[in-house]
TORSE-997929 format. One line per field, with one value per residue (C-alpha): residue number from 0; residue in three letters; x, y, z. Coordinates in nm, 3 decimals. Example, Ala and Ser with C-alpha at 12.3 -4.5 7.8 and 13.67 -1.06 7.14 Angstrom:
REM residues 2
resi <- 0, 1;
resn <- ALA, SER;
xx <- 1.230, 1.367;
yy <- -0.450, -0.106;
zz <- 0.780, 0.714;
***
This chain:
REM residues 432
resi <- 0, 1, 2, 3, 4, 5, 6, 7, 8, 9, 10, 11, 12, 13, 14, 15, 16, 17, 18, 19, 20, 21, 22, 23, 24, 25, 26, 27, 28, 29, 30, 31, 32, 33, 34, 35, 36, 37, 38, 39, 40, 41, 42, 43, 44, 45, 46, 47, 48, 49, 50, 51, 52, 53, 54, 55, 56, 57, 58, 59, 60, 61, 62, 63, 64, 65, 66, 67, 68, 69, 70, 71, 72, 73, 74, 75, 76, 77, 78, 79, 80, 81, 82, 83, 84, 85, 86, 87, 88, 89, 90, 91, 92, 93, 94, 95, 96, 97, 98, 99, 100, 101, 102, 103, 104, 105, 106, 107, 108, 109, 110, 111, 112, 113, 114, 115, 116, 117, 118, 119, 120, 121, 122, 123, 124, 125, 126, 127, 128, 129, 130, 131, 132, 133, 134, 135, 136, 137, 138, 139, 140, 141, 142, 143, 144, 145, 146, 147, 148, 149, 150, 151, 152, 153, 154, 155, 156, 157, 158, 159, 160, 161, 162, 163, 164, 165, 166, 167, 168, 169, 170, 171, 172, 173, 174, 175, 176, 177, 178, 179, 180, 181, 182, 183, 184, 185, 186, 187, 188, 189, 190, 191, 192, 193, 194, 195, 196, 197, 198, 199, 200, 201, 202, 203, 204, 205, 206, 207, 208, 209, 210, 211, 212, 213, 214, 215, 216, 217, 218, 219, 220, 221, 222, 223, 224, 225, 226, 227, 228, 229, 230, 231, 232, 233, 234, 235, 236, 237, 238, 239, 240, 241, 242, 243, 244, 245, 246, 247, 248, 249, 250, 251, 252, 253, 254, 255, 256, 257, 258, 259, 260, 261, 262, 263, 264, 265, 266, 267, 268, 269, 270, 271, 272, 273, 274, 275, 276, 277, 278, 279, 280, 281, 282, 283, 284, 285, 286, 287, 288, 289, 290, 291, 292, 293, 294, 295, 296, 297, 298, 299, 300, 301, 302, 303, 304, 305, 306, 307, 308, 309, 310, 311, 312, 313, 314, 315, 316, 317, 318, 319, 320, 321, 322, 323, 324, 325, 326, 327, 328, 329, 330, 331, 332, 333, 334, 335, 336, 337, 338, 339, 340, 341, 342, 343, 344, 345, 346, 347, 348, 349, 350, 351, 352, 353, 354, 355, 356, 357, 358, 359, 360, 361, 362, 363, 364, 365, 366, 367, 368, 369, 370, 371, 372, 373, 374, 375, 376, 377, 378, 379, 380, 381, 382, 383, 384, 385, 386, 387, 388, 389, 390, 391, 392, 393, 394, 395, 396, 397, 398, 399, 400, 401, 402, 403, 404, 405, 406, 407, 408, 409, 410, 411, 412, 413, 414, 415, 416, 417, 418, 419, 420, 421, 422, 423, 424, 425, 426, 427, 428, 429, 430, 431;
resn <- UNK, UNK, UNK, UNK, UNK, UNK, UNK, UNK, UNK, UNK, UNK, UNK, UNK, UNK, UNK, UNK, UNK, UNK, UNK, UNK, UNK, UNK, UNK, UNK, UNK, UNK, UNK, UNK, UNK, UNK, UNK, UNK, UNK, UNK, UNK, UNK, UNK, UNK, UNK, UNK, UNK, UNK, UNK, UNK, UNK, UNK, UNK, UNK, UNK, UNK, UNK, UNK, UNK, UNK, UNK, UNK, UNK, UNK, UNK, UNK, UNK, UNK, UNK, UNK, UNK, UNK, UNK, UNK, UNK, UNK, UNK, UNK, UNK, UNK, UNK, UNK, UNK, UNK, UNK, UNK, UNK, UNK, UNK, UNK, UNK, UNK, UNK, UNK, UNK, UNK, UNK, UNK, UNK, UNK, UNK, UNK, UNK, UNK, UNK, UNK, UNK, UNK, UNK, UNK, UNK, UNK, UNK, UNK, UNK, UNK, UNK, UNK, UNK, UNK, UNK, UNK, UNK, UNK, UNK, UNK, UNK, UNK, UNK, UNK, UNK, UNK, UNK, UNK, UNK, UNK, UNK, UNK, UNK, UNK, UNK, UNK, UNK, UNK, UNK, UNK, UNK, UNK, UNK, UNK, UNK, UNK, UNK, UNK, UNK, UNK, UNK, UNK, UNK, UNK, UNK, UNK, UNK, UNK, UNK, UNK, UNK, UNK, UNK, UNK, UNK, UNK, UNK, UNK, UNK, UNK, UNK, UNK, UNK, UNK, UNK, UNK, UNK, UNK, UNK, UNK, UNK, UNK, UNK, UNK, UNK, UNK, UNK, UNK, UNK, UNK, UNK, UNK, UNK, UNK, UNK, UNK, UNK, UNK, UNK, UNK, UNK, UNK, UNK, UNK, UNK, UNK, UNK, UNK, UNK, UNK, UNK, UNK, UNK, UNK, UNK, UNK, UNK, UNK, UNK, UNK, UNK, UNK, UNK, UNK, UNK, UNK, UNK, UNK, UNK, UNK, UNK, UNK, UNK, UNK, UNK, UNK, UNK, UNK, UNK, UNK, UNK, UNK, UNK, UNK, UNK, UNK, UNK, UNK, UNK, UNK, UNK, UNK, UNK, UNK, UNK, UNK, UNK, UNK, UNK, UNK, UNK, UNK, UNK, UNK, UNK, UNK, UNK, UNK, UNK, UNK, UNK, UNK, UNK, UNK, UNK, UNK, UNK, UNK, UNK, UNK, UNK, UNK, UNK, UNK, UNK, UNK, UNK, UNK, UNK, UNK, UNK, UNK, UNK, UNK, UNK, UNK, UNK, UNK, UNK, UNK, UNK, UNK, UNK, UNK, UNK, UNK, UNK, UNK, UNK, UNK, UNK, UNK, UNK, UNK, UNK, UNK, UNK, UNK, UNK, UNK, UNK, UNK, UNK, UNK, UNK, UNK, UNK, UNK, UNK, UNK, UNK, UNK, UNK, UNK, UNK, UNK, UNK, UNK, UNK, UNK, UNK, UNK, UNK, UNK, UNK, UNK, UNK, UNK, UNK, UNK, UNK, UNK, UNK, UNK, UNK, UNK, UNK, UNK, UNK, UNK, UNK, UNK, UNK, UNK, UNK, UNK, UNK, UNK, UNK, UNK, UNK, UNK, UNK, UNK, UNK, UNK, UNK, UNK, UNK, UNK, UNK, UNK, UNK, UNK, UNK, UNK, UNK, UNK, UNK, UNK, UNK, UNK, UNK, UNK, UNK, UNK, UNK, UNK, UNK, UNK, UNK, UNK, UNK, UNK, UNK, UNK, UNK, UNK, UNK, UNK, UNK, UNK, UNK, UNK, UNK, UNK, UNK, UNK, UNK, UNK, UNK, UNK, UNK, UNK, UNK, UNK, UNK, UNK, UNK, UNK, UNK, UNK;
xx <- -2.207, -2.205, -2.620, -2.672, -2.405, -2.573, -2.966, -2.963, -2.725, -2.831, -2.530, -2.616, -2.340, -2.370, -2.191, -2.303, -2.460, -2.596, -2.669, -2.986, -2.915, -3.236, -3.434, -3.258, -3.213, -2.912, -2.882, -2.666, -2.540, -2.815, -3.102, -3.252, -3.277, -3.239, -3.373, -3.151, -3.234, -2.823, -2.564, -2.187, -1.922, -1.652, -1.582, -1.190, -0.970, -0.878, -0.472, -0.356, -0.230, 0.079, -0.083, -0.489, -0.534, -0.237, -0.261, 0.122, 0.054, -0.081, -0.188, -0.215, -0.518, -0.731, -0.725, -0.853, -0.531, -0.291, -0.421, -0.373, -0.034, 0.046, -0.015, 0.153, 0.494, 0.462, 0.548, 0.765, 1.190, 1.187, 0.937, 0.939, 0.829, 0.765, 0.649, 0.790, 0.515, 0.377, 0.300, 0.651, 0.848, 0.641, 0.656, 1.048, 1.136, 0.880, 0.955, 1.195, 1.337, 1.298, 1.452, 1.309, 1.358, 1.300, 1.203, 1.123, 1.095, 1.294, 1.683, 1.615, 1.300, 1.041, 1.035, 0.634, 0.798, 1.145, 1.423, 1.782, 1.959, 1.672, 1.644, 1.977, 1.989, 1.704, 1.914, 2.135, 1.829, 1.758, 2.096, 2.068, 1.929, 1.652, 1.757, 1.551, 1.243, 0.961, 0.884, 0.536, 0.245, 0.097, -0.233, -0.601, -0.626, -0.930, -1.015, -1.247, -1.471, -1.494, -1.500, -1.612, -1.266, -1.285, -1.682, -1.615, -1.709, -1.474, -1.516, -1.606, -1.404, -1.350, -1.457, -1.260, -1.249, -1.177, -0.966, -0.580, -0.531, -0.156, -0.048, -0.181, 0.116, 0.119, -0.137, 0.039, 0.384, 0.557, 0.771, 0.916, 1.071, 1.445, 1.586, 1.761, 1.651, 1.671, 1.793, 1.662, 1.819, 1.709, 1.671, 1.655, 1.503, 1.294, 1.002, 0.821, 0.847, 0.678, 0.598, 0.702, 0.495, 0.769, 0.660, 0.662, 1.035, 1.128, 1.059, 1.220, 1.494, 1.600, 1.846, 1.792, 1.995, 2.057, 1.966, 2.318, 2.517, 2.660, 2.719, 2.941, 2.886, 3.036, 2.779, 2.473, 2.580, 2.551, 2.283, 2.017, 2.016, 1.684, 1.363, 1.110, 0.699, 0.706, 0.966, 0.947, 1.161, 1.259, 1.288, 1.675, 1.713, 1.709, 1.543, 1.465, 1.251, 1.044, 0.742, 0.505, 0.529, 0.359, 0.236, 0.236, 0.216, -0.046, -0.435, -0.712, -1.008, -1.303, -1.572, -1.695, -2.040, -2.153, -2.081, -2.346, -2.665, -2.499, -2.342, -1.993, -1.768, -1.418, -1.079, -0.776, -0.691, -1.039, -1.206, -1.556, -1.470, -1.608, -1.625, -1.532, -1.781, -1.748, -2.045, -2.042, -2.160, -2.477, -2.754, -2.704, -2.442, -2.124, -1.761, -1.537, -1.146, -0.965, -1.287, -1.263, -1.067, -1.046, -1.151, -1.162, -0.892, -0.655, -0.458, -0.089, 0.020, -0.176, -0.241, -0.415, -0.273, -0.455, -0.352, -0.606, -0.579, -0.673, -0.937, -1.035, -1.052, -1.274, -1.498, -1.529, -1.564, -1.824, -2.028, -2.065, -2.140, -2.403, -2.569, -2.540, -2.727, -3.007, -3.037, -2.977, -2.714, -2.334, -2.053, -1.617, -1.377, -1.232, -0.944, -0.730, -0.735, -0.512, -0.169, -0.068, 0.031, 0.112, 0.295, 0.386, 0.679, 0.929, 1.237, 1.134, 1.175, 0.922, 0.810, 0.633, 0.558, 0.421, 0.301, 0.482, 0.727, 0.923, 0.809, 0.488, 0.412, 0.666, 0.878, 1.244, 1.322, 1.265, 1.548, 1.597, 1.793, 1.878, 2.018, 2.117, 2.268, 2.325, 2.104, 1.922, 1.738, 1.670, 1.562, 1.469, 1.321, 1.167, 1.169, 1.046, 1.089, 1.187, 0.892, 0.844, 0.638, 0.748, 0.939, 1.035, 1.094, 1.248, 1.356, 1.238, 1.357, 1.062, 1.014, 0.696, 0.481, 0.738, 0.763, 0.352, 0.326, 0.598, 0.440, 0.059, 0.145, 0.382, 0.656, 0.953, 1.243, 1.493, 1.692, 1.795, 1.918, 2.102, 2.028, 1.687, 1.825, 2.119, 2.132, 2.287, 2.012, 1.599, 1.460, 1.129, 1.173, 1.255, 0.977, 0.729;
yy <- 0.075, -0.175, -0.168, -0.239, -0.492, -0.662, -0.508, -0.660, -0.383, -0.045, 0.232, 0.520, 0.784, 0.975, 0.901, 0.780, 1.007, 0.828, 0.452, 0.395, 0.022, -0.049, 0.089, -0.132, 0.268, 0.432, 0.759, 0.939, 1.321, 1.395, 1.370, 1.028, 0.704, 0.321, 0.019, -0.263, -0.641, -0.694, -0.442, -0.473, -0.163, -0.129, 0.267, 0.137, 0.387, 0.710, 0.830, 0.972, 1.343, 1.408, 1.802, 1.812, 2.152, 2.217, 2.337, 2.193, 1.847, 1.610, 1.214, 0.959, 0.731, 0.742, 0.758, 1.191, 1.214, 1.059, 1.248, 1.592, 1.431, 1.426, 1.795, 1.937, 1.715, 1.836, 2.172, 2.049, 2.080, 1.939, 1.765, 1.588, 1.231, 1.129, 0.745, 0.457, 0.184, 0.071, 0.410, 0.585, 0.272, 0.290, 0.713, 0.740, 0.494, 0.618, 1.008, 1.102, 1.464, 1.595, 1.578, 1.387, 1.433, 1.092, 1.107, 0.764, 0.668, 0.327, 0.248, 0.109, 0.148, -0.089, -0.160, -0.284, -0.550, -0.627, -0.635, -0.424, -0.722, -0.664, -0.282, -0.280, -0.545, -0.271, 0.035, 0.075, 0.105, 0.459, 0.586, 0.387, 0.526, 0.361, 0.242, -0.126, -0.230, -0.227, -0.638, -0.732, -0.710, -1.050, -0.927, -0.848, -0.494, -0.265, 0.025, 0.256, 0.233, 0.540, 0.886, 0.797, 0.862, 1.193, 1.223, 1.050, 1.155, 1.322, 1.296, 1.629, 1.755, 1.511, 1.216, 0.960, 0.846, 0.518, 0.333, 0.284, -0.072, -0.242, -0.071, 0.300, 0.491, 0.315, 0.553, 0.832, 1.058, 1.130, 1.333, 1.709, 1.987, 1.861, 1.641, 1.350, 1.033, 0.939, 1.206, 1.075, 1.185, 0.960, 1.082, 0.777, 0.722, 1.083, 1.245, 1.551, 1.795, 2.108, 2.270, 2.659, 2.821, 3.058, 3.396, 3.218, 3.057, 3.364, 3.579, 3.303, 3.356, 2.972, 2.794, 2.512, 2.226, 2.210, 1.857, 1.687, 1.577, 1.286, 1.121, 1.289, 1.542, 1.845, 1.823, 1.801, 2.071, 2.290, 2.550, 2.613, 2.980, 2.897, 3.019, 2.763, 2.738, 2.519, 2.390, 2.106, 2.038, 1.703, 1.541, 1.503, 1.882, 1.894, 2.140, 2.110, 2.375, 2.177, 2.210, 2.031, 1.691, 1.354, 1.233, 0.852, 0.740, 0.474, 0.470, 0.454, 0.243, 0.488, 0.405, 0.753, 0.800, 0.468, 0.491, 0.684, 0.578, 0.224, -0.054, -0.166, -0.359, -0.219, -0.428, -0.199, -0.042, 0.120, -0.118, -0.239, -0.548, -0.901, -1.277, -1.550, -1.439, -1.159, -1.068, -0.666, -0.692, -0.513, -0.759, -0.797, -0.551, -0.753, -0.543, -0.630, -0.465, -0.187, -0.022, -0.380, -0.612, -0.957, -1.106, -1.453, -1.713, -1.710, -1.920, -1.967, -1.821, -1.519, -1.238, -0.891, -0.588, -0.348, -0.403, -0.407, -0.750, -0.878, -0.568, -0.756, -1.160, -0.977, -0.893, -1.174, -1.396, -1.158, -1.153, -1.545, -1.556, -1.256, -1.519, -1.820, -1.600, -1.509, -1.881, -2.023, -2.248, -2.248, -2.117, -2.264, -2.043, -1.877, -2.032, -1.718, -1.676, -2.009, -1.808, -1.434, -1.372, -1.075, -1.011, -0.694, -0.504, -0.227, -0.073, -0.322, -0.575, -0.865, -0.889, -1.183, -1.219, -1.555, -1.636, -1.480, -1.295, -1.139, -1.349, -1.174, -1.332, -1.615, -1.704, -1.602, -2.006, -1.897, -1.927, -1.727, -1.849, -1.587, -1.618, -1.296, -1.213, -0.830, -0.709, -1.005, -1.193, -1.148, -1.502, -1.471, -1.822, -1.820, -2.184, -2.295, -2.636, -2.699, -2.584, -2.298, -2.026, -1.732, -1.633, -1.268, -1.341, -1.019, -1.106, -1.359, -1.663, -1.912, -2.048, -1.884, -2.185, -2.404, -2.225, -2.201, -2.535, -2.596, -2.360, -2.493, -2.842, -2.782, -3.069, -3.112, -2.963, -3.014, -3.247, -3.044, -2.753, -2.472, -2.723, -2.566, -2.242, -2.425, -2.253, -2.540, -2.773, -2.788, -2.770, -2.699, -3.091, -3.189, -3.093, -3.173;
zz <- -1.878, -1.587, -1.567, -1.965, -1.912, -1.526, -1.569, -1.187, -1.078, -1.018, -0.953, -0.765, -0.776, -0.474, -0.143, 0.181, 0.450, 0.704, 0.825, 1.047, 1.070, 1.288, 0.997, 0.757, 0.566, 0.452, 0.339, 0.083, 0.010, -0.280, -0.080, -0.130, 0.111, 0.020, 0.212, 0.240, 0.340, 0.325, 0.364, 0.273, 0.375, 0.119, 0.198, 0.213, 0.418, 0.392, 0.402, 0.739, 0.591, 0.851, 0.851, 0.763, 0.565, 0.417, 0.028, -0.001, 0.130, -0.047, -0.017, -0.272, -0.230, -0.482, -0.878, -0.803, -0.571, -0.801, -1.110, -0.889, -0.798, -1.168, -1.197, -0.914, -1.084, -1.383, -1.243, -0.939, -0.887, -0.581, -0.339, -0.049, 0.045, 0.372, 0.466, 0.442, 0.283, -0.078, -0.205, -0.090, -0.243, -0.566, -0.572, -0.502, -0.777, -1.037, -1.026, -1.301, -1.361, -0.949, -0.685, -0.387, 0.013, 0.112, 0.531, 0.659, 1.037, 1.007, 0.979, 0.623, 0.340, 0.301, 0.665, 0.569, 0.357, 0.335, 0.636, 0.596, 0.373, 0.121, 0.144, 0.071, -0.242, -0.386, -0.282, -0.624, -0.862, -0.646, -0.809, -1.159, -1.447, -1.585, -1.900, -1.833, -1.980, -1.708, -1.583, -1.797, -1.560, -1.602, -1.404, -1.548, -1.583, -1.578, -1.830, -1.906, -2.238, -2.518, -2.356, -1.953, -1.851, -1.888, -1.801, -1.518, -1.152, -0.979, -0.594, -0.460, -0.121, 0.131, -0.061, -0.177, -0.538, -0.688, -0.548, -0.699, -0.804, -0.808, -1.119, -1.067, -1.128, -1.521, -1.658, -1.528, -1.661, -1.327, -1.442, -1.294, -1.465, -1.470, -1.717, -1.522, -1.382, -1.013, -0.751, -0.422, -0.058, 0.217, 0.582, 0.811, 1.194, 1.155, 1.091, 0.994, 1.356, 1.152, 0.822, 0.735, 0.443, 0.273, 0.421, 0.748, 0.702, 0.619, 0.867, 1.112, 0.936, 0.963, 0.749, 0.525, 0.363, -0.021, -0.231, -0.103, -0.365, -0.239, 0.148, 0.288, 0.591, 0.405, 0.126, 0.352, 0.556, 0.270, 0.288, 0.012, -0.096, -0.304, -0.219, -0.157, -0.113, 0.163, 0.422, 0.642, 0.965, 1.071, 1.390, 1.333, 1.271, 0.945, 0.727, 0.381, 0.083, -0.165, -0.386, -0.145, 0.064, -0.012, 0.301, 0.248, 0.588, 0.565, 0.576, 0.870, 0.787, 0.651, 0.951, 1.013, 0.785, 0.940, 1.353, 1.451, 1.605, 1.515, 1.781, 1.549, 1.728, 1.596, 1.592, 1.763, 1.414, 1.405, 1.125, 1.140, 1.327, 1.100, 1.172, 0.965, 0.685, 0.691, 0.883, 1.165, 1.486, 1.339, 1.175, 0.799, 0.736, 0.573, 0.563, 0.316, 0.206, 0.418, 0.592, 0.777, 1.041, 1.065, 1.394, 1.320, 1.439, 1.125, 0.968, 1.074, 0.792, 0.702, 0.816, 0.737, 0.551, 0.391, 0.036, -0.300, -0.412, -0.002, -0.061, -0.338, -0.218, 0.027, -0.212, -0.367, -0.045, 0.152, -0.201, -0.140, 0.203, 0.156, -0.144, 0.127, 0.402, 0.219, 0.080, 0.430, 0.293, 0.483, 0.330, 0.387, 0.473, 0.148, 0.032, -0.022, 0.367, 0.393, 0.317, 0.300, -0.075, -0.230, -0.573, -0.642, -0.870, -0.666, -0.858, -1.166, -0.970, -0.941, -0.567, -0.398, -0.007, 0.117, 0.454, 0.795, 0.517, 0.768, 1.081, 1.216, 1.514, 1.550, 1.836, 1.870, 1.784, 1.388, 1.145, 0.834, 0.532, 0.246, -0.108, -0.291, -0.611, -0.617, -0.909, -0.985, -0.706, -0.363, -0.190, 0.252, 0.382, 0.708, 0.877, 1.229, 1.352, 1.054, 0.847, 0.636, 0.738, 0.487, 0.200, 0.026, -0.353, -0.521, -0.889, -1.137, -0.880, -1.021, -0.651, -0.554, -0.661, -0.524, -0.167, -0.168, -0.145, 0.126, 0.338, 0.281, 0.325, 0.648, 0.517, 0.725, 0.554, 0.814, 0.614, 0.335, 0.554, 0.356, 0.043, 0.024, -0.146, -0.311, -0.680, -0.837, -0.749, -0.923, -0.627, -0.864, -0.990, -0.681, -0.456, -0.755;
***
């Protein structure tokens, strides 16, 4: 479809092999080799499975993994989450009719995005039912034409698929074999010490918990007389049976079919290291989304994270500067690199995350400033000197277009003090 549509674009659906970059070659899994006079590396990243090999742990990265996801719910009572970023947040919150172990390493979820005062403004809609309409989704979405979805390619073992965009869990029924809403346990400041296949467990002869029924000590000391396919242990001495685990404890950059025989300069996360246009260390080979790291000087209020629509402005920028090369013409810095912004939806709730968010990088001499109204908006300011440098936006608040431009232009706001999140006054109109 995409080569009637672009005749300039040729699609060849096998993966990559092998890079000889002095050769200018590149070699993929079917056999054949392709010379290139530019290169660009979007191979993304690949989730880091807390146990490699094991048939009852699965991760979620691609549109193959969430699809086999699907399945393995459909059939599921119980199963087991453990991470604590996007994917977990989305998972826990989405999953109706199961219940879910929820292990997570920090004092409070969404440590990625949101501090304690806003993990616990989201906290209720884990025990609500979900009787609300889901928030529109105001982005462009992508679908597939006629009957390719189902003649599509699925990535064979070890590859990764397509990638999931914002709204991947939309297409799918996540759904177990119960018929209630939310049941979600969470098990702070721990993490996953082993894994007991059934046979195994049993022969231990080691106890584990029931799905408590509420907070109290009594309840989760209860033991679960239920036989389950896999167990895991956790760092706090916990164990729990489930249906399998969801290991969503972030990606690695997907480097690996291109190191060899090849001189990358990688940033400390392990991505292809690029400069301010997005150029490798090698001669014309570009990187662009996860499978890369910034190494520039950045602005003072962005910064990195390995999200799809960053993925995606890095697309779009390293396509220009790739266009400017080969015409020998310079290309500015992309605009979208100015400020970190990210809008997203957790629990149904609309999510926005401008600039040093939760104040990456600033000194201790930062202030925050926080407006909440339980079940409707969650409002965190980050000032310095007076200026803002970040904001987290949960709820329909109207003030991200407001706060983008506060940030941007760096205005002194000292004046206005705790006026700034005053309810009663348009600060929309008056910032204008």
């Amino acid at each position: 479809m995409l080569e009637k549509r672009y005749p300039n674009i040729k699609v060849i659906e096998s993966g990559a092999k092998q890079l000889k970059s002095q050769e200018h070659k590149i070699y993929t899994d079917n056999g054949k080799q392709y010379i290139y006079e530019k290169l660009c590396l979007c191979a993304g990243a690949k989730p880091k499975l807390i146990f490699e090999g094991n048939p009852f742990v699965l991760g979620i990265r691609d549109t193959d993994s969430a699809q086999a996801f699907q399945n393995h719910l459909a059939k599921a009572k119980r199963i087991a989450v453990v991470g604590n970023g996007g994917i977990a947040l989305e998972l826990v919150y989405e999953i109706e009719g199961c219940e879910v172990i929820w292990a997570i390493k920090d004092k409070a979820i969404g440590n990625t995005f949101f501090d304690a005062g806003a993990a616990e403004f989201l906290i209720p809609k884990l025990t609500a039912e979900k009787l609300e309409t889901a928030i529109a989704c105001k982005r462009t979405k992508y679908t597939m034409e006629g009957s390719e979805k189902e003649e599509g390619i699925v990535a064979g073992a070890g590859k990764l698929g397509s990638a999931l965009g914002p709204d991947w869990h939309e297409g799918l029924h996540l759904k177990g074999t119960k018929e209630f809403s939310h049941k979600v346990h969470i098990e702070t400041l721990c993490e996953i010490k082993k894994i007991y296949l059934q046979q195994e467990f049993k022969q231990l002869q080691k106890t584990c918990l029931s799905f408590p029924k509420d907070n109290s000590e009594k309840q989760n000391a209860q033991p679960d007389e239920e036989l389950w396919p896999v167990y895991m242990e956790l760092t706090n001495g916990k164990i729990y049976g489930c249906d399998f685990i969801v290991s969503a404890t972030g990606v690695v950059p997907n480097v690996q079919p291109f190191l060899d025989g090849n001189n990358f300069a990688l940033g400390e996360d392990g991505g292809l290291k690029v400069d301010q246009h997005m150029h490798t260390s090698v001669a014309d080979i570009y990187a662009a989304g996860d499978i890369c790291t910034a190494s520039w000087e950045p602005s003072r209020v962005w910064q990195q994270m390995r999200l799809w629509t960053q993925a995606r402005q890095m697309g779009w920028y390293a396509a220009k500067c790739i266009v400017a090369d080969s015409l020998g013409e310079s290309v500015d810095m992309d605009f979208s690199f100015e400020l970190f912004a990210h809008v997203t939806k957790f629990f149904n709730y609309k999510v926005v995350l401008l600039g040093k968010y939760n104040a990456q990088g600033l000194d201790l001499d930062h202030e925050l400033m926080l407006r909440c109204t339980k079940g409707q908006e969650y409002v965190k300011v980050v000032m310095q000197n007076g200026r803002m440098m970040g904001a987290v936006l949960i709820g329909e608040t109207d003030l991200e277009e407001t706060f983008e431009n506060l940030i941007l232009n760096q205005m002194d706001l000292s004046a206005y003090g705790e006026d700034l999140l005053n309810p009663n006054i348009d600060i929309e109109d008056y910032f204008d």
